[in-house]
Predicted model as a PDB file, atoms N, CA, C, CB and O in Angstrom, pLDDT in the B-factor column:
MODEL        1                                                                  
ATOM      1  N   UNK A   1       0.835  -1.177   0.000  1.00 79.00           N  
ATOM      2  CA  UNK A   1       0.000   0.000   0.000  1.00 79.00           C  
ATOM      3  C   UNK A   1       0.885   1.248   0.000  1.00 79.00           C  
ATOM      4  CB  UNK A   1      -0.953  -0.006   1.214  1.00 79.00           C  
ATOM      5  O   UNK A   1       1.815   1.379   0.796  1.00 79.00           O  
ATOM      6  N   UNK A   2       0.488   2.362  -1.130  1.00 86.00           N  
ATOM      7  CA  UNK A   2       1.373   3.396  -0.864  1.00 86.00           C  
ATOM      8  C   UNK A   2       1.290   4.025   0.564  1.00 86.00           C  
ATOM      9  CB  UNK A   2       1.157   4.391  -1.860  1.00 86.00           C  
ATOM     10  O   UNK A   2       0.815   3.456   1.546  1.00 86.00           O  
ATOM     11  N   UNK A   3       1.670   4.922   0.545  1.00 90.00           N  
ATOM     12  CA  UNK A   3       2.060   6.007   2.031  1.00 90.00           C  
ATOM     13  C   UNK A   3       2.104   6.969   1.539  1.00 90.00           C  
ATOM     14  CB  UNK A   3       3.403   5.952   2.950  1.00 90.00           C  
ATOM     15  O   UNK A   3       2.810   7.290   0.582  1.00 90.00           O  
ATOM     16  N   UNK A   4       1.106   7.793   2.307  1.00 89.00           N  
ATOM     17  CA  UNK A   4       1.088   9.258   1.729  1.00 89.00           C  
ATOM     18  C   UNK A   4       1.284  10.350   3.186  1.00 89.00           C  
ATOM     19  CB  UNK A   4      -0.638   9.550   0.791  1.00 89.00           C  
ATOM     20  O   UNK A   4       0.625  10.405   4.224  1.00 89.00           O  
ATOM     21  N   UNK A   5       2.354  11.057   2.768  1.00 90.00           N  
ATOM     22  CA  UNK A   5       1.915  12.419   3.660  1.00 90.00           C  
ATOM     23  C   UNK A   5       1.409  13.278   3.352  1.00 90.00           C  
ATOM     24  CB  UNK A   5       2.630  13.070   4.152  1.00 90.00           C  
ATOM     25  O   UNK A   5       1.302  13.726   2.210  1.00 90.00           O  
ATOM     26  N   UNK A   6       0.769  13.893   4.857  1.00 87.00           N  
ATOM     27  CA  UNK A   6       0.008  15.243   4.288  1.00 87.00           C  
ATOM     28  C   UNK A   6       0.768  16.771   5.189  1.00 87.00           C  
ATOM     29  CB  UNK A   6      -2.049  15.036   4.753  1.00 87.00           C  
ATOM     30  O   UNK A   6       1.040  16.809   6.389  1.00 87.00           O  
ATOM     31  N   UNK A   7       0.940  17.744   4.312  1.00 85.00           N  
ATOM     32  CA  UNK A   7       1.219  19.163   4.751  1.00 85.00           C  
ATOM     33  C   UNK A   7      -0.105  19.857   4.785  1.00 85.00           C  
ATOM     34  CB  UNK A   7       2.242  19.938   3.775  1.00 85.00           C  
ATOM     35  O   UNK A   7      -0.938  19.745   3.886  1.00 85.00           O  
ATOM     36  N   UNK A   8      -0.217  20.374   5.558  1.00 82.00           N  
ATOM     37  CA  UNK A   8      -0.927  21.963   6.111  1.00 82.00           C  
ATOM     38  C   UNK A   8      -0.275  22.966   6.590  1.00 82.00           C  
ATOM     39  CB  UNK A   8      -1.803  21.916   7.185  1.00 82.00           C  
ATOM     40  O   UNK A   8       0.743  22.969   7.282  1.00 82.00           O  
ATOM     41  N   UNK A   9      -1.175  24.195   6.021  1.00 79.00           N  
ATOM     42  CA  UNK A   9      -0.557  25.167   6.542  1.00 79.00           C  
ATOM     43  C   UNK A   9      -1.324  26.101   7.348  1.00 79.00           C  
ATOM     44  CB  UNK A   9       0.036  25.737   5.631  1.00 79.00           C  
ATOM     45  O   UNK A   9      -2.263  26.499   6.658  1.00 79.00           O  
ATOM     46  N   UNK A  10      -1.335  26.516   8.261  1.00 73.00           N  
ATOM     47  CA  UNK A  10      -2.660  27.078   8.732  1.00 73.00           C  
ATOM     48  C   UNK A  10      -2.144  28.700   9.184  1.00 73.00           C  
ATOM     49  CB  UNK A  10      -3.395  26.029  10.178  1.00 73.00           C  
ATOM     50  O   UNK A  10      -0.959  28.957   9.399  1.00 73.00           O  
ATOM     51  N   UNK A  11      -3.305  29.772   9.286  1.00 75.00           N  
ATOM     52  CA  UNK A  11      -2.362  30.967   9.402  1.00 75.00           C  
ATOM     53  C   UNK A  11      -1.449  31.318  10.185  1.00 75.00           C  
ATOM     54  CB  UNK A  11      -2.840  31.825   9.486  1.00 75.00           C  
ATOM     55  O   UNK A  11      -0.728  32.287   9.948  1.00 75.00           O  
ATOM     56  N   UNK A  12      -1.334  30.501  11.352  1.00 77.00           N  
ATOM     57  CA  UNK A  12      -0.311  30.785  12.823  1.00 77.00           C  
ATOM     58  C   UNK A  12       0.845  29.595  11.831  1.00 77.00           C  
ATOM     59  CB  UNK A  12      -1.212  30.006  15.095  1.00 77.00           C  
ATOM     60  O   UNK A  12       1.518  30.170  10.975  1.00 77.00           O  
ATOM     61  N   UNK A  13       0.945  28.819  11.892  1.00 74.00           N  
ATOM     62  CA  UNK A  13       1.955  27.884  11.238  1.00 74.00           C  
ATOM     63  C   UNK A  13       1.655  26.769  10.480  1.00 74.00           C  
ATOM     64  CB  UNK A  13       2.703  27.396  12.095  1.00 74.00           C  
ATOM     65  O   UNK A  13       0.564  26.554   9.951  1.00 74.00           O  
ATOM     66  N   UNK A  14       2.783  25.952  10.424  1.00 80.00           N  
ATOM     67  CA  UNK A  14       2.583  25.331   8.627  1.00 80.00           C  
ATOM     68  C   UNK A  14       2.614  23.407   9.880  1.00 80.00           C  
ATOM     69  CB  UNK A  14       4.921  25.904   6.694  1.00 80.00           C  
ATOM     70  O   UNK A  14       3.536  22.987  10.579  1.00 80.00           O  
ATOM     71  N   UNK A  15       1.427  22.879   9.667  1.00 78.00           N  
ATOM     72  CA  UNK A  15       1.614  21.378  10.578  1.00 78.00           C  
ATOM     73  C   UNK A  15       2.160  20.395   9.539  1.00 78.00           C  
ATOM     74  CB  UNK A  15      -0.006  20.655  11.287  1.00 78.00           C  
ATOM     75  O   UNK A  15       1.649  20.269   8.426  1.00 78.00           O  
ATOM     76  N   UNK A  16       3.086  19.796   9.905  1.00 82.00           N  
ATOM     77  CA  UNK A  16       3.915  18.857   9.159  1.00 82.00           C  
ATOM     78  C   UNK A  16       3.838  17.533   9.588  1.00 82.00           C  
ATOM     79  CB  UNK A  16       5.237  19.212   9.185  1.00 82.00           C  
ATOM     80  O   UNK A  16       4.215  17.323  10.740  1.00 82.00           O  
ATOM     81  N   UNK A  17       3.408  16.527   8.880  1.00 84.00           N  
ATOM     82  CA  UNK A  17       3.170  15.367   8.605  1.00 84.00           C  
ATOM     83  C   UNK A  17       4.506  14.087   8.634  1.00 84.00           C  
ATOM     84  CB  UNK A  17       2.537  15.609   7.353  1.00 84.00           C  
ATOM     85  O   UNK A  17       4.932  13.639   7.570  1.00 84.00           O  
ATOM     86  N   UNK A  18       4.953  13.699   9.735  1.00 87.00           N  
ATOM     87  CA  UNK A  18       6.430  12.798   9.566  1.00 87.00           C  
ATOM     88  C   UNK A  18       6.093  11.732   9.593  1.00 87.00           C  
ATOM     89  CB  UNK A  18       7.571  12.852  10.551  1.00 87.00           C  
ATOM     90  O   UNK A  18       7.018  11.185   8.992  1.00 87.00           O  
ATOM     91  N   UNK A  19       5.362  10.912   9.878  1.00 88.00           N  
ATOM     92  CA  UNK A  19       5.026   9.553   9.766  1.00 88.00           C  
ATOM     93  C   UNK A  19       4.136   9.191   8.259  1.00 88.00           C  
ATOM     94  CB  UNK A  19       4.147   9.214  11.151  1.00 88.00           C  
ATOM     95  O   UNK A  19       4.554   8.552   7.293  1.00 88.00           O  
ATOM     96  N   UNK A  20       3.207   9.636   8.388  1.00 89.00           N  
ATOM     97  CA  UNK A  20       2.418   9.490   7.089  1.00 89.00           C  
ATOM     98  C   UNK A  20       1.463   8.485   7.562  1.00 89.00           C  
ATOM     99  CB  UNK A  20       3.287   9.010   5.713  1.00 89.00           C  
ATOM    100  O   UNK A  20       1.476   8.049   8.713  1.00 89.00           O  
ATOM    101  N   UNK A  21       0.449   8.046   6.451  1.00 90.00           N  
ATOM    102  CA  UNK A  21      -0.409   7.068   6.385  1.00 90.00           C  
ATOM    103  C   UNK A  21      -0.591   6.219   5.256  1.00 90.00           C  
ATOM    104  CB  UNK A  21      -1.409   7.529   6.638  1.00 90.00           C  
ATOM    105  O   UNK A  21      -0.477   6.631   4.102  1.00 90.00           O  
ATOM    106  N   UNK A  22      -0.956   4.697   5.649  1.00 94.00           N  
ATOM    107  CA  UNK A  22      -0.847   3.768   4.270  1.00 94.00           C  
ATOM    108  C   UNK A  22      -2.413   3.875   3.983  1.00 94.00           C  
ATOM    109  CB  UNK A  22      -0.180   1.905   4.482  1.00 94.00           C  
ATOM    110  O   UNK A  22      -3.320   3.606   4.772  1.00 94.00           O  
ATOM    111  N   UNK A  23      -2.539   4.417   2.421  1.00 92.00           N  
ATOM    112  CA  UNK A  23      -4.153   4.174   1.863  1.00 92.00           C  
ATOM    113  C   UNK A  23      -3.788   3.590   1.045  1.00 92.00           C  
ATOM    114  CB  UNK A  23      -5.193   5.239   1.388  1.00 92.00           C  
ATOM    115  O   UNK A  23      -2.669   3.181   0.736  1.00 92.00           O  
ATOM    116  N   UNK A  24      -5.472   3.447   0.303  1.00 94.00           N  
ATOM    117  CA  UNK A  24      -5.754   2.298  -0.864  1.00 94.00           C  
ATOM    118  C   UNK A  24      -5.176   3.076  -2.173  1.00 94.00           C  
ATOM    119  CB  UNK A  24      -7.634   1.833  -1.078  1.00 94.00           C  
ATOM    120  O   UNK A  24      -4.448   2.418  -2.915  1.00 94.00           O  
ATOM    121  N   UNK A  25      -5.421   4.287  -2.470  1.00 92.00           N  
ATOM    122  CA  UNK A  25      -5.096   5.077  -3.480  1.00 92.00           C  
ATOM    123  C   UNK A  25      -5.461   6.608  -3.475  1.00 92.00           C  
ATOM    124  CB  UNK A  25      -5.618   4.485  -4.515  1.00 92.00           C  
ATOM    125  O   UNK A  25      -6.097   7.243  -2.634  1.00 92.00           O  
ATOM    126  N   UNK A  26      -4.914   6.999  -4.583  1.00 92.00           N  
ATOM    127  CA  UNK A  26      -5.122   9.208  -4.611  1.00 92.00           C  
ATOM    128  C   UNK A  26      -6.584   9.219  -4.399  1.00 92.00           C  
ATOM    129  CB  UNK A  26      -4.723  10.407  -6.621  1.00 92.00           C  
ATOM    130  O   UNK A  26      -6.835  10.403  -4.172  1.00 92.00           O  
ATOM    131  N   UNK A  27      -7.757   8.505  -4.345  1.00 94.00           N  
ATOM    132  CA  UNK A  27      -9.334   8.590  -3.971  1.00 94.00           C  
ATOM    133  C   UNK A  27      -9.251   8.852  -2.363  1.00 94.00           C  
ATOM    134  CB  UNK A  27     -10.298   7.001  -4.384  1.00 94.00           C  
ATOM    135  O   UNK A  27      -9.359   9.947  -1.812  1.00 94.00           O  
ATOM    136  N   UNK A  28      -9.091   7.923  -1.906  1.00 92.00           N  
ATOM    137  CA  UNK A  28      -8.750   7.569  -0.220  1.00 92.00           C  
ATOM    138  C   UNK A  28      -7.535   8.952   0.086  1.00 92.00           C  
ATOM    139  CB  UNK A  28      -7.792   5.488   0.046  1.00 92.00           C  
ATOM    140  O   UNK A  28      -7.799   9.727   1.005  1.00 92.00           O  
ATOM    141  N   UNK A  29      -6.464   9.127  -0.598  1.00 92.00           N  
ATOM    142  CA  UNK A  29      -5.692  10.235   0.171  1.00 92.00           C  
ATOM    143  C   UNK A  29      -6.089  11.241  -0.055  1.00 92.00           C  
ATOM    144  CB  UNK A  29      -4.442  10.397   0.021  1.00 92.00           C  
ATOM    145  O   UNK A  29      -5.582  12.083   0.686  1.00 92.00           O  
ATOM    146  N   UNK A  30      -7.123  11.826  -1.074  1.00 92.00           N  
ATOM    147  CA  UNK A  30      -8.165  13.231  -1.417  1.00 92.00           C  
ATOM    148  C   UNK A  30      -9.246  12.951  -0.113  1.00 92.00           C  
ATOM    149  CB  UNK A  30      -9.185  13.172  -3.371  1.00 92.00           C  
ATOM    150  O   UNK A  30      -9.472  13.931   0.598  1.00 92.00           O  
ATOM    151  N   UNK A  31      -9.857  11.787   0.199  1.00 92.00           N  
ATOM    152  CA  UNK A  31     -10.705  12.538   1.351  1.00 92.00           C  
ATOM    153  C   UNK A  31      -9.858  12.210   3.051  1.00 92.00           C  
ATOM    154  CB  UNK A  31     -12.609  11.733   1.295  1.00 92.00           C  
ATOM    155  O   UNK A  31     -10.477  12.436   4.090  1.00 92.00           O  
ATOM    156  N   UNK A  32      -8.683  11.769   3.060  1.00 89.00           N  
ATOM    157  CA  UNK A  32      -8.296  11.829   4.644  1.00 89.00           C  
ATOM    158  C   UNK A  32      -7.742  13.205   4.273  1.00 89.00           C  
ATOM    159  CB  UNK A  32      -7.092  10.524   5.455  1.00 89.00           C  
ATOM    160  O   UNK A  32      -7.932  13.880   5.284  1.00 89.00           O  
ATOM    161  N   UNK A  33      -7.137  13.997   3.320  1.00 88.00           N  
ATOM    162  CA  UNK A  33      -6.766  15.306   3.169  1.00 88.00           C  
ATOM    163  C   UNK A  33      -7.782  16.051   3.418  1.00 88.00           C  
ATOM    164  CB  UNK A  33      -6.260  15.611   2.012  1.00 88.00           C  
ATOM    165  O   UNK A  33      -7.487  17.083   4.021  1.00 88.00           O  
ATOM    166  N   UNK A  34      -9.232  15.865   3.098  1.00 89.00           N  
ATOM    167  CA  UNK A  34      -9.904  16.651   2.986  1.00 89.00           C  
ATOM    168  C   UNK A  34     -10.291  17.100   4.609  1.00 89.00           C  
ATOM    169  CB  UNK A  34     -10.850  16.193   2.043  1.00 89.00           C  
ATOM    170  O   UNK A  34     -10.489  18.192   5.142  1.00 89.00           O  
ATOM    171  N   UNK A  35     -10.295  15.538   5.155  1.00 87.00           N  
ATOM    172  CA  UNK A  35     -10.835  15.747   6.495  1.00 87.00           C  
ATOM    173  C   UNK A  35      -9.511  15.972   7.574  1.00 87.00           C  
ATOM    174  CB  UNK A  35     -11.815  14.371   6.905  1.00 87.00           C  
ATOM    175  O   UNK A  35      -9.732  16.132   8.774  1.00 87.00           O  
ATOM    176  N   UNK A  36      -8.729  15.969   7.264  1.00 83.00           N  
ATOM    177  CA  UNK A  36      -7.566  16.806   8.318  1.00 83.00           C  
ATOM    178  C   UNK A  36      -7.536  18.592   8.152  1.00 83.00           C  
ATOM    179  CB  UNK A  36      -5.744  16.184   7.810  1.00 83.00           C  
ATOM    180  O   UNK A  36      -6.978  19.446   8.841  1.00 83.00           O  
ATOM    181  N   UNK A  37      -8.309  18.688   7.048  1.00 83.00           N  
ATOM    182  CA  UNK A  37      -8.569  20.259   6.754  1.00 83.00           C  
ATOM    183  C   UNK A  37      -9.588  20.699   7.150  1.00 83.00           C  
ATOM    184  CB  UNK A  37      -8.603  20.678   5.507  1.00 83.00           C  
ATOM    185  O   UNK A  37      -9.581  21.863   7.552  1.00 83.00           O  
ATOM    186  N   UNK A  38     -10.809  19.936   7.178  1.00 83.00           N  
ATOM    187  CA  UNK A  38     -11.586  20.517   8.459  1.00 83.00           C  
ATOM    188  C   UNK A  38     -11.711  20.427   9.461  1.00 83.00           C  
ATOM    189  CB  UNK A  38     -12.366  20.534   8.561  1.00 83.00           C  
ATOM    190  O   UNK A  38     -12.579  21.032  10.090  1.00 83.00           O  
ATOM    191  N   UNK A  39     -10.686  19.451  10.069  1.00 79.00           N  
ATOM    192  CA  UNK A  39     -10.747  19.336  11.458  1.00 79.00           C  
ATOM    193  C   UNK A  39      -9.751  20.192  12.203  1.00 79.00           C  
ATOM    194  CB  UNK A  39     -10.576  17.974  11.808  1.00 79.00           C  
ATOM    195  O   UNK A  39      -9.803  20.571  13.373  1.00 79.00           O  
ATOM    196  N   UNK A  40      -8.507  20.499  10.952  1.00 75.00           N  
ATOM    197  CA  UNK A  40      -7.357  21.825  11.213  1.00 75.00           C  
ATOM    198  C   UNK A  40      -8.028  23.133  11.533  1.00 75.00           C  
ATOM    199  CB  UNK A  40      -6.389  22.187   9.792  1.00 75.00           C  
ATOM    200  O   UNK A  40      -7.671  23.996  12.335  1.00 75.00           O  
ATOM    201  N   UNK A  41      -9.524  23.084  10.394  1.00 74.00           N  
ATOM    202  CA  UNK A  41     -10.486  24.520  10.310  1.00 74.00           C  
ATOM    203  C   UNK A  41     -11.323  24.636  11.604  1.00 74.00           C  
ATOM    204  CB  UNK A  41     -11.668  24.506   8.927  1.00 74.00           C  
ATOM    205  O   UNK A  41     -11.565  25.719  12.137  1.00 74.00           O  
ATOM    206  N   UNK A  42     -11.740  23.456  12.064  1.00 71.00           N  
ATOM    207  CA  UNK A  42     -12.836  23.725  13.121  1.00 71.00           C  
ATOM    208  C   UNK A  42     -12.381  23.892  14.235  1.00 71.00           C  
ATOM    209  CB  UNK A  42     -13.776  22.795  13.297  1.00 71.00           C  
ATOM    210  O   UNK A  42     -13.026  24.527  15.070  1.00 71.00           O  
ATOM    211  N   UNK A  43     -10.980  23.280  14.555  1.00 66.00           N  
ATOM    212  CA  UNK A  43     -10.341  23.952  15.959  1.00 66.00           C  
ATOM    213  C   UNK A  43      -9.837  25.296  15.745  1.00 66.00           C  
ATOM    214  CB  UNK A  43      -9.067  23.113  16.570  1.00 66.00           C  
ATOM    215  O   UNK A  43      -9.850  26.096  16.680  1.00 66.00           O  
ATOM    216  N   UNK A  44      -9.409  25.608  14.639  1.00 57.00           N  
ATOM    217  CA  UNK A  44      -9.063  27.344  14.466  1.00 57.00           C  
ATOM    218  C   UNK A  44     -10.079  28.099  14.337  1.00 57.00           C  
ATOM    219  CB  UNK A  44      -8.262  27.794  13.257  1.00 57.00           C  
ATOM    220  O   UNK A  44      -9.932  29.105  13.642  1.00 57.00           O  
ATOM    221  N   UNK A  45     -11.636  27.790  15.077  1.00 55.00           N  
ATOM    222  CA  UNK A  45     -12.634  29.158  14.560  1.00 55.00           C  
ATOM    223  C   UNK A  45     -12.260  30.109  15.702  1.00 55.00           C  
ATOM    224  CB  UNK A  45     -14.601  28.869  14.500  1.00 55.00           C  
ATOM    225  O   UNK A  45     -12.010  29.927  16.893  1.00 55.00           O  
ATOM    226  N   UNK A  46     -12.334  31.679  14.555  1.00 55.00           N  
ATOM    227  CA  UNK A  46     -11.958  33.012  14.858  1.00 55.00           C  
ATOM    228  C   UNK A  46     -13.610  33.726  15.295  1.00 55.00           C  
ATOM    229  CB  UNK A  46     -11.064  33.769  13.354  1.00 55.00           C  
ATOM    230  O   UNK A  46     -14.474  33.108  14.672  1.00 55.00           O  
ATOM    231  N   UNK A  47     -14.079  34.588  15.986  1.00 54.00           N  
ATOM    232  CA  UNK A  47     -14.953  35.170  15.791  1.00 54.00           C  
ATOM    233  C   UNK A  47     -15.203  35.702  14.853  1.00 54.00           C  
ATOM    234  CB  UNK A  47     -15.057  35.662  16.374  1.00 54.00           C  
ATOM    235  O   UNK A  47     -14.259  36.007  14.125  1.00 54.00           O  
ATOM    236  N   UNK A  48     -16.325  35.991  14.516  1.00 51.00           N  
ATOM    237  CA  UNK A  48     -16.785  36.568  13.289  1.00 51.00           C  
ATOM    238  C   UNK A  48     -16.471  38.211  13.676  1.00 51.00           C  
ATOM    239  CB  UNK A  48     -18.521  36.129  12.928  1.00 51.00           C  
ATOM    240  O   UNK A  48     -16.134  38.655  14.774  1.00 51.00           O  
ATOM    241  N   UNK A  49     -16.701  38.968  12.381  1.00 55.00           N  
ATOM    242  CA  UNK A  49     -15.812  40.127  12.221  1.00 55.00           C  
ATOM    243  C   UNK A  49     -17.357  41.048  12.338  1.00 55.00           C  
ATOM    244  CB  UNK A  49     -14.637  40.204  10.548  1.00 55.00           C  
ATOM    245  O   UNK A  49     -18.369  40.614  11.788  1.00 55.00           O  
ATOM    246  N   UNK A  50     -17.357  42.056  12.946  1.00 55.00           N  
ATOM    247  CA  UNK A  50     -18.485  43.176  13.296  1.00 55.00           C  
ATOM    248  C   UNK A  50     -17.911  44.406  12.738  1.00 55.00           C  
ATOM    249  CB  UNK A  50     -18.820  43.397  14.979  1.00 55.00           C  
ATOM    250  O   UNK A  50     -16.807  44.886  12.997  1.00 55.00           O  
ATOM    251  N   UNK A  51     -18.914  44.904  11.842  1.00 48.00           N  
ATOM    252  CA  UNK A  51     -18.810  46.366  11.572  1.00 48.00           C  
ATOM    253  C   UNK A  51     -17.296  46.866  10.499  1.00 48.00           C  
ATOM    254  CB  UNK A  51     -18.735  47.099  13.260  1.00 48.00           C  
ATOM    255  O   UNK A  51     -17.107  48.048  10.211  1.00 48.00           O  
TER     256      UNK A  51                                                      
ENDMDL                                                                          
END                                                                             
C-alpha cells in the first residue's frame, strides 16, 4: 500500500506530517486530506468580524 503524507498550513503555522499514512489510493488520500482540513479549520474558529 502506498504512504502518503500530508502538509498543512494554517495561518499561525505550517503542521507537518512525519510519519504518514498507508491508503488504498489518490481517492482515499483526497478525502483523509480533505478531512484533516476541516478538522485543522474547526479547531481554528476566529470570531466573526463586526462592523
Amino acid at each position: 500500500m502506498p504512504r502518503y503524507y500530508f502538509h498543512l498550513k494554517s495561518p499561525s503555522r505550517p503542521v507537518r506530517d512525519k510519519t504518514g499514512v498507508e491508503l488504498l489510493g489518490l481517492e482515499a488520500a483526497q478525502w483523509h486530506a480533505m478531512r484533516l482540513a476541516y478538522r485543522c479549520a474547526s479547531t481554528r474558529r476566529r470570531p466573526a468580524r463586526t462592523g
